[in-house]
C-alpha positions in Angstrom: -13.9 -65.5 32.4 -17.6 -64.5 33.5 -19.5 -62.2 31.6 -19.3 -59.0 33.9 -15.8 -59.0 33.5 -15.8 -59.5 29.8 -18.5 -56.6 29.5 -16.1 -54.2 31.4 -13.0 -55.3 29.6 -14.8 -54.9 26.1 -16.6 -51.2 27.9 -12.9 -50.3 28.5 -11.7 -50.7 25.0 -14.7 -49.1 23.5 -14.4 -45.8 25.6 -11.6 -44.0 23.9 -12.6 -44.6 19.9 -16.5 -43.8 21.4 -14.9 -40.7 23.0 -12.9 -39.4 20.0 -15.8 -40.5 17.7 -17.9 -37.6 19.8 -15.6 -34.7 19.6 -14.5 -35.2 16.5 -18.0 -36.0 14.6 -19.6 -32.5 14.5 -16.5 -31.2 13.3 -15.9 -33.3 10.4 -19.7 -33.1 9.4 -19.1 -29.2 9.4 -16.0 -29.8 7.4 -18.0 -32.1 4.4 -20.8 -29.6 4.7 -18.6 -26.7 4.0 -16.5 -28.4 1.7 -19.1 -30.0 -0.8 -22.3 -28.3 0.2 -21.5 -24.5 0.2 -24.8 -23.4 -1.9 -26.8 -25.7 1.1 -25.0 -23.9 3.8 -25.8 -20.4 2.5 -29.4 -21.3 2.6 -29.1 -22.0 6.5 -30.6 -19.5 9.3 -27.4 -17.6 10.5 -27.1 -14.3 12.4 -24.4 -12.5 9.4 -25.2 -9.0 9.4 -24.5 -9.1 5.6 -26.8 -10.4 2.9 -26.3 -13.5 1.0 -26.2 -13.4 -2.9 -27.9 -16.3 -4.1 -26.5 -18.0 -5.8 -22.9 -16.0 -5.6 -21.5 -14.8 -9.5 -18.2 -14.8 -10.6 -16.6 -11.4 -11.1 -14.3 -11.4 -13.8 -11.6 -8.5 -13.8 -10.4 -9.5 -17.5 -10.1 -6.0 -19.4 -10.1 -4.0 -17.2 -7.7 -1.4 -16.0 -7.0 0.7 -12.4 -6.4 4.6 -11.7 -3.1 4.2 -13.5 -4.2 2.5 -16.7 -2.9 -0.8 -15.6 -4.4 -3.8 -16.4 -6.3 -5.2 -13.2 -4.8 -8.9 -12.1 -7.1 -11.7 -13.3 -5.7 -13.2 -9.6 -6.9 -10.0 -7.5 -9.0 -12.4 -5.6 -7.5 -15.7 -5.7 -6.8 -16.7 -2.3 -8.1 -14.1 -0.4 -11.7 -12.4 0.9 -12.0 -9.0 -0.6 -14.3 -5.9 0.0 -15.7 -4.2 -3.3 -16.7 -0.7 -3.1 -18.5 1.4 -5.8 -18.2 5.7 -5.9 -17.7 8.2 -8.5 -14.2 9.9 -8.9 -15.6 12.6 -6.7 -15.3 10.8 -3.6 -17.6 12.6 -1.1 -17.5 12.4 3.2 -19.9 9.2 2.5 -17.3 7.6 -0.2 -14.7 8.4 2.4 -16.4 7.1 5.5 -16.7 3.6 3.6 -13.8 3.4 2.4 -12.1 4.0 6.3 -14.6 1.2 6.9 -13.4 -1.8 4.9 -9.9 -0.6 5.9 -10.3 -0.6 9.5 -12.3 -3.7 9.4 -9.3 -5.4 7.4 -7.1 -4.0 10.5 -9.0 -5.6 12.7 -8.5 -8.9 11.7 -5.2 -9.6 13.1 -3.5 -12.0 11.7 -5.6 -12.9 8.6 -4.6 -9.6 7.8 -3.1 -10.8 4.7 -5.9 -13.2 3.8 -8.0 -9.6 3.2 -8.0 -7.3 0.2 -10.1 -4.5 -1.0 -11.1 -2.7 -4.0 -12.3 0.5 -5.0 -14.4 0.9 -8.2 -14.2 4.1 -9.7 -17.6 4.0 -11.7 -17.5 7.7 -13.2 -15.5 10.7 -14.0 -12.5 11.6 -14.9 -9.6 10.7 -11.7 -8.3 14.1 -10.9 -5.3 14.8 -8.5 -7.7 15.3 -5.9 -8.8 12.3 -6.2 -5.6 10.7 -6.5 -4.4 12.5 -3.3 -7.2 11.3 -1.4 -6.1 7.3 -2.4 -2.9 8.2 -1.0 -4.8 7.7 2.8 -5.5 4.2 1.8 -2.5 2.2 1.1 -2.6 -1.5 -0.7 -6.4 -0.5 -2.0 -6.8 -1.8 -5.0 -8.6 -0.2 -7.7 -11.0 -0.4 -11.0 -11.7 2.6 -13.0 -14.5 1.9 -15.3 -14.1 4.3 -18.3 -16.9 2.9 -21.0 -20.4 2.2 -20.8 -19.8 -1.5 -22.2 -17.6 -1.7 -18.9 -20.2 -0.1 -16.4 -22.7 -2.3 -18.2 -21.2 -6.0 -17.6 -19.9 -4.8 -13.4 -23.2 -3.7 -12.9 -24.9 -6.4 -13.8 -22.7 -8.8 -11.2 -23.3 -6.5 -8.4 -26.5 -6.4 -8.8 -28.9 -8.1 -6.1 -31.9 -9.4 -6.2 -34.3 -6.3 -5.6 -32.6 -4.9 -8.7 -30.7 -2.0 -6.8 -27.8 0.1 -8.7 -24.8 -1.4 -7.5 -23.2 1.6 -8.3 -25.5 4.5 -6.2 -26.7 2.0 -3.2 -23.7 2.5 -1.4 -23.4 -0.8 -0.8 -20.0 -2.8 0.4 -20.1 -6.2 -1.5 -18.0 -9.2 -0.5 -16.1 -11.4 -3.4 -14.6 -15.0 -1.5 -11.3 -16.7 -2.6 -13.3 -18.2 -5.6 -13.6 -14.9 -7.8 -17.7 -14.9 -6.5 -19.3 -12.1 -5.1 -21.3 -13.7 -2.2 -22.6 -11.1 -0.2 -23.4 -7.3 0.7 -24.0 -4.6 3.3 -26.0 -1.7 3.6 -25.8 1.3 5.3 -28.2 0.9 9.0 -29.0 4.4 10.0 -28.7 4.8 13.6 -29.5 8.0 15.6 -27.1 9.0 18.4 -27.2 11.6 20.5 -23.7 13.6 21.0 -23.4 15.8 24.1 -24.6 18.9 22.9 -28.1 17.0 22.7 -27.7 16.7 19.2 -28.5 13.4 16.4 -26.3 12.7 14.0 -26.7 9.4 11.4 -23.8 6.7 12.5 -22.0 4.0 10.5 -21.0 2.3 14.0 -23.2 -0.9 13.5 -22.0 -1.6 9.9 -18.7 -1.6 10.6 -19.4 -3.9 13.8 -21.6 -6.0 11.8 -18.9 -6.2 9.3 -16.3 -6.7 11.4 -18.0 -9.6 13.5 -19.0 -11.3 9.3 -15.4 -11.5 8.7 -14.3 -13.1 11.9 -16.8 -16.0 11.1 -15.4 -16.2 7.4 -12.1 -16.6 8.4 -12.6 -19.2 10.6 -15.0 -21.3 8.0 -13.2 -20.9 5.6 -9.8 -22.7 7.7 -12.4 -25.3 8.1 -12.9 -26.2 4.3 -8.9 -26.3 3.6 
């Protein structure tokens, strides 16, 4: 047998495991990346809309109760990516807007529906009917009512970020993954838009976008690092 033939036979053989080596190398070096380097991943350029946390701290739910007294489960975030809002009992138009938020976002998901949870944290004030009948538009929310300072003292200082902001009056929404960590944040983007009349008015639209396009991306990396 010459040597041209032996090259092609040996070309031949080689093609498929070179082929499958291509396609499937990027995606298992994304895999070991996520899986093992999680920290080194978070530190890469990326175009989230949200803000990292780094590094990410554990949120603990131990002792603490909901709007009903019951103790809050110490698996509320086991297994799933959760949305963490903070308001006062009073729940203004600005409480309610976000709230409508992290639920529709959690709609839009689809089918990793059930793979989202979220939270409201009650920070002050007592929980009046009002306030009770306003939960009532938000079924499966979970919630947190903080009733002493010692309480307000050890939440806040999870939530809080780097630049020191108040957790509790930035109207942030934060973002705790499957490990119990809160990882990242969003704030509020003022945009002006004009309404028919002529008019501006302060829109929300681009959080919940931003949001929305965040969690798509979480999903799926988060599939890769099963």
């Amino acid at each position: 047998m010459n040597n041209s033939v032996v090259k092609k036979t040996w070309l031949s053989r080689a093609a498929i495991p070179l082929l499958v080596l291509i396609l499937v190398a990027p995606m298992g070096s994304a895999w070991i990346a996520f899986k093992y380097f999680p920290d080194w991943v978070r530190t890469l350029g990326t175009s989230n809309f949200g803000t990292f946390i780094d590094p990410p701290v554990k949120f603990s739910t131990e002792g603490l109760t909901d709007v009903h007294g019951k103790p809050v489960p110490a698996d509320l975030f086991t297994k799933n990516w959760t949305y963490v809002y903070f308001n006062s009992s009073d729940c203004d138009r600005t409480c309610f807007d976000h709230l409508m938020i992290i639920k529709n976002v959690r709609l839009s998901q689809g089918k990793e529906i059930s793979r989202m949870k979220r939270l409201f944290v009650i920070t002050s004030g007592d929980v009046k009917d009002d306030t009770r009948k306003l939960l009532e538009n938000f079924p499966s929310l979970h919630t947190i009512y903080l009733t002493n300072d010692k309480q307000r003292d050890s939440v806040r200082k999870v939530f809080s970020t780097k630049d020191q902001q108040d957790p509790f009056a930035s109207n942030a929404i934060f973002v705790v993954d499957p490990d119990a960590k809160v990882m990242m944040f969003y704030k509020e983007i003022k945009v002006k838009q004009r309404t028919l009349l002529g008019m501006e008015k302060e829109s929300i639209i681009n959080l919940a976008k931003g949001m929305q396009d965040d969690m798509s991306k979480l999903m799926r990396n988060s599939k890769l690092r099963k």
